[in-house]
C-alpha positions as CSV (number, residue, x, y, z in Angstrom):
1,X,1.5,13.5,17.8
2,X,5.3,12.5,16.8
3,X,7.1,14.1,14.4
4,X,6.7,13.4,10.7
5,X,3.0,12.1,11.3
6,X,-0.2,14.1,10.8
7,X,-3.9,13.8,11.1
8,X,-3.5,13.5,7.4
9,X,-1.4,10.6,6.6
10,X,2.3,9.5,7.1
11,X,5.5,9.7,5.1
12,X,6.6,7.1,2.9
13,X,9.8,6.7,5.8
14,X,6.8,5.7,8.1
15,X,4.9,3.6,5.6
16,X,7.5,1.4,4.6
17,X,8.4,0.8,8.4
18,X,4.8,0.2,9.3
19,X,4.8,-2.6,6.2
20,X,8.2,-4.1,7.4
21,X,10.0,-2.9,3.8
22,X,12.4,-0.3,3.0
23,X,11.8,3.2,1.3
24,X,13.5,1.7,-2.0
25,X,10.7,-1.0,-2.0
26,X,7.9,1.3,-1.3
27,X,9.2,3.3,-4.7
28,X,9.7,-0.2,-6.2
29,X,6.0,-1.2,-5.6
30,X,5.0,2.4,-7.2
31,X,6.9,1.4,-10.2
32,X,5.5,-2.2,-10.6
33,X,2.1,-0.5,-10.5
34,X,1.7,-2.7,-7.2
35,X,1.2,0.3,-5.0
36,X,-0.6,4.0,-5.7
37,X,1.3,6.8,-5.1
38,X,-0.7,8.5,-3.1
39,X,-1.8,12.2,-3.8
40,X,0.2,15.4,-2.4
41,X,-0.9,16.7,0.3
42,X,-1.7,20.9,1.3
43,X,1.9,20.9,2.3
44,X,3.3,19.4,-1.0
45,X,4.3,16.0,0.7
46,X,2.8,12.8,-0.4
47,X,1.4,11.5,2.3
48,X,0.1,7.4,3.3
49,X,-3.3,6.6,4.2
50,X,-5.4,4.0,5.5
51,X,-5.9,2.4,2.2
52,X,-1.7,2.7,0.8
53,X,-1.0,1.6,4.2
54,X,-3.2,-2.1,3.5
55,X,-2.1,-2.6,0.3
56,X,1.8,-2.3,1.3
57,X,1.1,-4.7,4.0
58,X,-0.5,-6.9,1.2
59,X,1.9,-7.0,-1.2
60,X,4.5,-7.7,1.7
61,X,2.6,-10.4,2.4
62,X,2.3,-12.1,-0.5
63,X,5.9,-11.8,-1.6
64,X,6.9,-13.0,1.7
65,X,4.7,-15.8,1.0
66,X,6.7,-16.6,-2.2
67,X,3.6,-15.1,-4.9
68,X,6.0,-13.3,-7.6
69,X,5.7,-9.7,-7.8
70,X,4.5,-9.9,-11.4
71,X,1.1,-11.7,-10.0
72,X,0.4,-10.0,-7.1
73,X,-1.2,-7.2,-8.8
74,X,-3.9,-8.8,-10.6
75,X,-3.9,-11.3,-7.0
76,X,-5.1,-8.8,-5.3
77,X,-7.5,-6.9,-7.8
78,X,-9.2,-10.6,-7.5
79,X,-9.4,-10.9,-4.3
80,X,-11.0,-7.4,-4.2
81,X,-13.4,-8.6,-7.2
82,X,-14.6,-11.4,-4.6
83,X,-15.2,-9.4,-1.8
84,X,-16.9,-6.9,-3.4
85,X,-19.3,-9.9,-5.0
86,X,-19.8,-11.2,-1.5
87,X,-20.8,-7.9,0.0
88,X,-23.1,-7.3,-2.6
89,X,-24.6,-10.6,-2.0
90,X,-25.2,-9.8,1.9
């Protein structure tokens, strides 16, 4: 296991390099209510999980793509509406 990383998650350093974005954007995302902070962890460090991790990439996405921050949020909490309509219809 490398340093920094845990069973439990990885630090927001990590995250933002996994998503392609800086720390400051990361923190910029949590601002814009784009992104959950996620919750501390037993060693008082926030730490990024499977589902932070997605949504970063996401959001990364979609501004790359050109979608304006200011949509992106309620972009992806449709998409999310959809998919959770077509699971519940298989």
């Amino acid at each position: 296991m490398s340093r920094g990383t845990s069973l439990e998650g990885f630090a927001i350093d990590q995250a933002a390099a996994f998503a392609g974005v800086t720390v400051t954007m990361v923190r910029h995302y949590h601002q814009r209510g784009l992104v959950d902070e996620p919750e501390f962890d037993s060693s008082g460090s926030r730490r990024y999980r499977s589902a932070e991790l997605l949504r970063l990439v996401q959001v990364r996405a979609l501004a790359g793509a050109g979608v304006p921050l200011a949509e992106i949020g309620d972009l992806l909490d449709y998409f999310a509406h959809v998919e959770h309509i077509l699971d519940v219809r298989r």
